[in-house]
Every structure is written in C-alpha cells, then in structure tokens.
C-alpha positions as CSV (number, residue, x, y, z in Angstrom):
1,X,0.2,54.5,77.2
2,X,0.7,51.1,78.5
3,X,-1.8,49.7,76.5
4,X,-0.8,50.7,73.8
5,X,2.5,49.4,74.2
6,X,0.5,46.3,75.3
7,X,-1.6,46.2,72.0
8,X,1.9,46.7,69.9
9,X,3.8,44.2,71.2
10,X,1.0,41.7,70.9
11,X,0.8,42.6,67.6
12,X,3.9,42.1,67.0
13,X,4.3,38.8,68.7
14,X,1.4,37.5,65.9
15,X,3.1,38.8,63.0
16,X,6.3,36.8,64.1
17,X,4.5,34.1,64.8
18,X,2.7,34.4,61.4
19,X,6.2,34.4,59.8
20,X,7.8,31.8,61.3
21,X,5.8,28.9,59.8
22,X,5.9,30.8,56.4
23,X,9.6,30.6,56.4
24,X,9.9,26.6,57.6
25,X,9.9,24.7,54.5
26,X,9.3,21.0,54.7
27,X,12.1,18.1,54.2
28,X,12.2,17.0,50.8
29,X,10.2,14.7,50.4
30,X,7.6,14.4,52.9
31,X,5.3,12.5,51.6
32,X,4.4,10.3,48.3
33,X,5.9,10.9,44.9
34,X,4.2,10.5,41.9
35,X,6.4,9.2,38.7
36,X,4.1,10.1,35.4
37,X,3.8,6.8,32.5
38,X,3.2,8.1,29.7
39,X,2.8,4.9,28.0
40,X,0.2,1.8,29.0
41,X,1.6,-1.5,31.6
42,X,4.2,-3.1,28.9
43,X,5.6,0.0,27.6
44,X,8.9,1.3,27.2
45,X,9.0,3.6,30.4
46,X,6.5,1.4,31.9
47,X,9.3,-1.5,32.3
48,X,11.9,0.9,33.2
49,X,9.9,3.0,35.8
50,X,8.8,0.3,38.0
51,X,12.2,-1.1,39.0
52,X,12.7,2.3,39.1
53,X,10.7,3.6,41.5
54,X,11.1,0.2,43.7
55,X,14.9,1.3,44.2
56,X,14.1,4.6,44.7
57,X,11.3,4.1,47.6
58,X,14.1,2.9,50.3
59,X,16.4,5.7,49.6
60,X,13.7,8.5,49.9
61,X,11.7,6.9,52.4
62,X,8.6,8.2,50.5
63,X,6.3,5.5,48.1
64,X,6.8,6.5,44.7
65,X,3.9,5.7,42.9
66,X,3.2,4.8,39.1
67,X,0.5,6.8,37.6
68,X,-0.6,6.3,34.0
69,X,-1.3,9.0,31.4
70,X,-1.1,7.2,28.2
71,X,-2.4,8.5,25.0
72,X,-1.0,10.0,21.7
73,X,1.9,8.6,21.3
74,X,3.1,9.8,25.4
75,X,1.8,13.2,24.3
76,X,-1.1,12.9,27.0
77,X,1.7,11.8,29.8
78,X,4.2,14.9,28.8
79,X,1.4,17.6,28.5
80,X,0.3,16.8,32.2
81,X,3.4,16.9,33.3
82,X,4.4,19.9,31.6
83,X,1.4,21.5,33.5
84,X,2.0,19.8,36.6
85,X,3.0,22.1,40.0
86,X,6.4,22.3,39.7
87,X,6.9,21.0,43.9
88,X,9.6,17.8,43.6
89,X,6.1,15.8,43.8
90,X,5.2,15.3,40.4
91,X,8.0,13.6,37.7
92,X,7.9,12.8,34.4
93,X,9.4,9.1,33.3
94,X,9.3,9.5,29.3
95,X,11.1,7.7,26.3
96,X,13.6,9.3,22.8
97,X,9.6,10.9,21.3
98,X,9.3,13.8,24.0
99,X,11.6,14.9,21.7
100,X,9.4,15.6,19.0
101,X,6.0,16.0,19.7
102,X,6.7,20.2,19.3
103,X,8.0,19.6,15.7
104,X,5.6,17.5,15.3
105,X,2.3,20.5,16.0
106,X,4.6,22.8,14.0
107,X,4.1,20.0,11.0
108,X,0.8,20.8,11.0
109,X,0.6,24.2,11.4
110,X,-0.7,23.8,15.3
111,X,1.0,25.7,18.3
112,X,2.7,23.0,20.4
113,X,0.9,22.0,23.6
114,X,4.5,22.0,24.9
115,X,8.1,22.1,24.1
116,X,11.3,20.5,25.7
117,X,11.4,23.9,27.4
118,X,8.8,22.9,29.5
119,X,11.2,20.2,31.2
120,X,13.9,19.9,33.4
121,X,16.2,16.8,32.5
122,X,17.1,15.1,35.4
123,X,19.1,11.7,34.5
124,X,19.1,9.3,31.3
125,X,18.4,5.8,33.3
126,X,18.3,3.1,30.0
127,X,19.5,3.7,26.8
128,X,18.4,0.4,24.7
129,X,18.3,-0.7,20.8
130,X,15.2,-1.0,19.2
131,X,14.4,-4.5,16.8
132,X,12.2,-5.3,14.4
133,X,10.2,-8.4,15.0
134,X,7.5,-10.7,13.0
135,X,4.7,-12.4,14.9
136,X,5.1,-16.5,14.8
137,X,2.8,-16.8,12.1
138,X,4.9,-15.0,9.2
139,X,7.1,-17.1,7.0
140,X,9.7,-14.4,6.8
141,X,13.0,-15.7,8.4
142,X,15.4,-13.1,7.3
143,X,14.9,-9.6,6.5
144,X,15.1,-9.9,2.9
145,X,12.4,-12.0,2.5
146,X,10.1,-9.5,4.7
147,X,11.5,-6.7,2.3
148,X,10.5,-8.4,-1.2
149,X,7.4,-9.5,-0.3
150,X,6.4,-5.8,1.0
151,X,7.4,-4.4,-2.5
152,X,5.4,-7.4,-4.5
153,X,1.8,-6.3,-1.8
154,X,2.5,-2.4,-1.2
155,X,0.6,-1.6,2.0
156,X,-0.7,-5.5,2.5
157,X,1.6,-5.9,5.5
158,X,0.5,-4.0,8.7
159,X,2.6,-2.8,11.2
160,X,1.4,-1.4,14.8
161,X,2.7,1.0,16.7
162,X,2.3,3.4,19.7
163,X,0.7,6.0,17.8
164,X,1.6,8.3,15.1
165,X,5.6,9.9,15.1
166,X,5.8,7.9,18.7
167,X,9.3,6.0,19.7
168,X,7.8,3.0,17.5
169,X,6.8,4.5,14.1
170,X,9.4,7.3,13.6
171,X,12.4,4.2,12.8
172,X,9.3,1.9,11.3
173,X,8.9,5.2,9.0
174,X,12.4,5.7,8.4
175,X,13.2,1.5,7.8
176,X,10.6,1.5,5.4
177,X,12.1,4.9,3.6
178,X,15.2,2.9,3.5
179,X,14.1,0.0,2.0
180,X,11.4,1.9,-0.6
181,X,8.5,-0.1,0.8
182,X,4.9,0.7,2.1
183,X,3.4,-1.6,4.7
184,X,0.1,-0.1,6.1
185,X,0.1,1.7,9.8
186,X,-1.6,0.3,12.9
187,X,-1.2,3.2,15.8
188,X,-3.0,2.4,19.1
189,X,-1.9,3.9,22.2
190,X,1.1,2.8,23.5
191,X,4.0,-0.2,23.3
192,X,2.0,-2.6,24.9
193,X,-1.2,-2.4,22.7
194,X,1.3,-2.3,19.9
195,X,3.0,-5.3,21.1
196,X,-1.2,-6.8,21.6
197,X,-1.5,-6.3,18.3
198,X,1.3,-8.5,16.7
199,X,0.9,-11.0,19.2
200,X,-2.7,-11.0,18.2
201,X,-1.6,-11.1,14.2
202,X,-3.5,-7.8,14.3
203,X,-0.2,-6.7,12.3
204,X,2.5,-8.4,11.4
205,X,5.7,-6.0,11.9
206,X,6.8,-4.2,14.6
207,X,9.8,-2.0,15.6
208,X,9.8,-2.1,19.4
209,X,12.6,-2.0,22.1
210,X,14.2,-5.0,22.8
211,X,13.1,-4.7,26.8
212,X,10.2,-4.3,25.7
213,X,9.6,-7.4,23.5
214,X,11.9,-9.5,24.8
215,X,10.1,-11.8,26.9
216,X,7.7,-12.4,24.0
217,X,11.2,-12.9,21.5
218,X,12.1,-15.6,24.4
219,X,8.9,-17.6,24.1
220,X,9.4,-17.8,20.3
221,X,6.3,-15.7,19.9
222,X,7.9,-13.2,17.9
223,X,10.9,-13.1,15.9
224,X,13.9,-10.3,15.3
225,X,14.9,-9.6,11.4
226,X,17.0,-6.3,12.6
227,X,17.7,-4.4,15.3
228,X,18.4,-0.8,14.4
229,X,21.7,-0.5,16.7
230,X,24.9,1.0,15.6
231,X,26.6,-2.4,16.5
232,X,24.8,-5.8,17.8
233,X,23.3,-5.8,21.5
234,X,24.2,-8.2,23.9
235,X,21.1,-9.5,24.4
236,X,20.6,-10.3,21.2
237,X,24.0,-11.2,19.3
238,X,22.6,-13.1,16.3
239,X,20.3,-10.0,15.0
240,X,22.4,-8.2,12.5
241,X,22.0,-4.6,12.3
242,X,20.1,-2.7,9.6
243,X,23.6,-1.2,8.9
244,X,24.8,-4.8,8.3
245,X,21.9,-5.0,6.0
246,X,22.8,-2.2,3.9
247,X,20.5,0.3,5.4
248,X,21.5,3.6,6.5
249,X,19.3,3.8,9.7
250,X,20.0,4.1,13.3
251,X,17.5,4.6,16.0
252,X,17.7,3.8,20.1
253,X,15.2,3.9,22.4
254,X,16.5,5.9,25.6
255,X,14.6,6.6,29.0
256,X,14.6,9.4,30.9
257,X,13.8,11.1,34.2
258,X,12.4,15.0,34.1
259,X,11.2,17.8,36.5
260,X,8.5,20.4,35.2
261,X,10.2,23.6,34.6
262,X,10.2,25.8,37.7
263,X,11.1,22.9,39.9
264,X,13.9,24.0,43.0
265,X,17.0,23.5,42.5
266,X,17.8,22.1,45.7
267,X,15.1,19.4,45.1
268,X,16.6,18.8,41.5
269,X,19.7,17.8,43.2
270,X,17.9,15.7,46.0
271,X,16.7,13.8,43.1
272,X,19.6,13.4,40.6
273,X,21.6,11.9,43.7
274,X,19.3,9.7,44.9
275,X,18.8,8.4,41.5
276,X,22.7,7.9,41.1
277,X,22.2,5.7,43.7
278,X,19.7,3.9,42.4
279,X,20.6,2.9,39.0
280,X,23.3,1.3,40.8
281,X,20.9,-1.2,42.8
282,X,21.8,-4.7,42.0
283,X,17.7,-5.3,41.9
284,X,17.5,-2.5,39.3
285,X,20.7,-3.6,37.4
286,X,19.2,-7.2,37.4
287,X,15.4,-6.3,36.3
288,X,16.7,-4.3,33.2
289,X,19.3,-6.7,32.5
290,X,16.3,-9.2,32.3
291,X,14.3,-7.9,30.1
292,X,17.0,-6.5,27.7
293,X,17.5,-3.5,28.2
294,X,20.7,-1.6,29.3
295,X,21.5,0.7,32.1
296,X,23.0,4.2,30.3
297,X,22.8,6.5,33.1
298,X,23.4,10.1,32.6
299,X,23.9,13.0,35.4
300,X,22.1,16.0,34.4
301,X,24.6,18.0,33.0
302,X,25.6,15.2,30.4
303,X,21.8,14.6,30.1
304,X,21.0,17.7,28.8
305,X,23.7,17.9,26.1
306,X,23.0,14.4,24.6
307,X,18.9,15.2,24.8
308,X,20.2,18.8,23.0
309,X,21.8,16.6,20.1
310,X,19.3,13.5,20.1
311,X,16.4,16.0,19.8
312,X,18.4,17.2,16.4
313,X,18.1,14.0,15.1
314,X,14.2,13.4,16.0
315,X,13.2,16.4,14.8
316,X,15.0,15.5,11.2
317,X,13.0,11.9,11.4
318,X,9.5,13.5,11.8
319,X,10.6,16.6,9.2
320,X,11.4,13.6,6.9
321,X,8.3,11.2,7.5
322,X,6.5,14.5,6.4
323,X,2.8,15.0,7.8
324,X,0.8,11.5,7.5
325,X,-2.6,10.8,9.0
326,X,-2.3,7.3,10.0
C-alpha cells in the first residue's frame, strides 16, 4: 500500500515537473531576429531595412540581422516568408509590389504562391516618390524630348527594371501607356541591378525611388525628367511631376514591415512598439533623410487600411499592363 502511494506520488511529481517547462514560454525575443530583403544590396527595402534594423538592435537587445532573398521581382523574399514559422523570429521587410504578385499568377492562369493573406502588416516605415531618370550619356534634358524620340524609334530605348510587374516596371508600364510609347524592357533582379544597368548604359531609362537613386542623381550620373508624385518631393524640388506634365499617373514607392500569418499577438505588439520607437531615432530619421526618402510611419491598424486601398490600385496597374513576357 505504501508503495503504491510511493510509485503515485512520484509519478506525479514527473508529470508536474514535465509541465512546468511546457508552460514557461521564453521573453520575447531571446535571441537573433532575422529581417527578410527581398530585393539585392541597393534596393528599395535594402536602404530602408538596414537603418532599420540598426535602431531596432538597441531597443530589443537582440541583433537583427539582414538576410537576402532576392529574385522575381521580391516574389522569392515574400514566398519564404510567407512559409516561414510564424515565432516573432522571422520578418518580412517588403516594398508597394507584395501587393500584386497574387493578381499577378491569376493573370496567367497560375494559382498564387501566396496572397496578402499570408501576412500580418505590422508598420508602414517610408513612404517615398518614385523618378524617372536618364543615364549621363542621353541627350534628353526634359521629358519631352525623351517622349518624341521614343515614338520616332518604338522599342530602341531600353529601360531596366527589377523584374517583371515589380515596384519599377508597373509605373515604367503605366508612364509609357500614358505617353503611347514603347521602349523595350530590361528586368534583372532587383533595384540595384536595375540601377547597374543604367549606370552601365545597359538601358537608358529608369523609374526608381528617389532613395534609391539618389546618391547616383547627386554625382550627376543620372538625371530626373519626372517624378511620379502627386506634388514635388522635397528632395528633389526642380522635378516636375508627371501630372505637371500632362500625364495622368501617380505611383509611390512605400516600405513596409510584416509578420507571417499565425504570428502571436502579444509578439505583434512587442514589435509594432518597438518599431514606434524606432522610426523616431534621430540616426534613422537622418539615414533616410539622406538618401531621399521620407519617413511615413504607419501603426498597424492604419497600416492595414491604406495596404487594403493601395493593393486596389496595384492590382488595377498589373490588370491594365495585361500579361507581357518581358
């Protein structure tokens, strides 16, 4: 009898014990954070993240580290994250074209690889105008003179991009829709081979942010004809819009910071207030002031209405670019 009671007990001492870690969850976070690029060193989020992350690092007490997963466009960067564990560990830094890779598989009949669905918003960080630039070796000094010489040689004037219906060629497509001209497509795999390939006269044109070409726009290696604004950026007060111009297009490049679905809650909101905090840093404020760009920062609940409305409006750009192969 007194075994038994014995056995029980211990027993039941090692199932409590076998609870008790089970039930301790670890402080969030514990260890390294992993912020996923989906574009190449030069990119969009690329410029954004870093800064990013470098404000962020003191306030979690964690590294935050950059990992790259360029390819198609940031497809490759989004589909990884959408697949990622969904543990606070793992975030997604992406750019305005998350929002239309899905429309864009169901342009071509494909089942999308992933849908905004698949994402929690967190914060919009940047929200910046986009410009269209010419290399130093093109005569074109306004953006008439661009215009008329791409109707005289249809397709003779290449333009790069990062990769088909990406945050570079859905305004280039739309500009050139516009205007009722054809210059031939360059895609490579992010915004800084893009920006490679003008400054190697590779192509000619390109539509970029203004962060993100900037630096290049300073040195007099590439020059703005347009920015694609509703009204003029600061940075660059002497580019008239397209607007101004008498075209009806409007495009901005925005940044953003998401969670894979399935993510805690209570990590969600470890993370949107640390990153209120951060977008505030002088250091951060100063980097993206310096290249451009312009801090647009969003909580999550404003987040997720303007990505509800801006997706609306890339979805209309790819359904009217229409399915093209290059």
């Amino acid at each position: 009898m007194d075994r038994r009671r014995f056995v029980a007990g211990s027993a039941a001492a090692a199932a409590a014990l076998a609870v008790k870690p089970a039930l301790a969850q670890e402080p969030y976070p514990s260890r390294p954070i992993t912020f996923l690029n989906p574009s190449p060193p030069g990119g969009a989020a690329d410029v954004v993240a870093r800064p990013f992350a470098a404000s962020l690092e003191p306030l979690f007490k964690q590294p935050v580290v950059i990992e790259t997963k360029a390819g198609a466009a940031g497809q490759v960067g989004a589909q990884f994250a959408a697949n990622a564990k969904p543990d606070g560990y793992t975030l997604l830094v992406h750019i305005v074209s998350i929002s239309g890779f899905a429309e864009v598989d169901k342009l071509f009949g494909r089942p999308p690889k992933f849908t905004r669905a698949d994402f929690i918003p967190i914060a919009r960080l940047t929200a910046g105008p986009m410009v269209l630039v010419v290399n130093d070796k093109q005569p074109y000094k306004t953006l008439k003179e661009l215009v008329d010489d791409a109707k005289q040689r249809p397709n003779a004037i290449v333009f790069s991009s990062s990769g088909l219906y990406g945050a570079l060629h859905l305004p280039t497509a739309l500009f050139m829709k516009a205007a009722g001209i054809q210059m031939r497509h360059l895609p490579t795999n992010g915004g800084g081979p893009a920006l490679n390939a003008i400054l190697g006269n590779n192509a000619q044109v390109l539509v970029s942010s203004i962060a993100a070409a900037s630096a290049q726009m300073k040195a007099g290696k590439l020059r703005a004809l347009a920015q694609f604004g509703a009204q003029r950026a600061a940075s660059a007060p002497d580019v008239p819009t397209l607007k101004e111009l008498g075209y009806d297009v409007e495009f901005s490049l925005w940044v953003g910071l998401f969670a894979p679905k399935g993510t805690p809650t209570p990590i969600i909101d470890r993370v949107r207030a640390e990153t209120r905090k951060a977008v505030t840093n002088e250091q951060f404020k100063a980097a993206i002031h310096n290249i451009g760009d312009e801090v647009a920062y969003l909580d999550q609940p404003e987040f997720a209405k303007f990505w509800d409305e801006d997706a609306k409006r890339v979805e209309a750009a790819v359904q009217s670019i229409g399915r093209v192969q290059g």
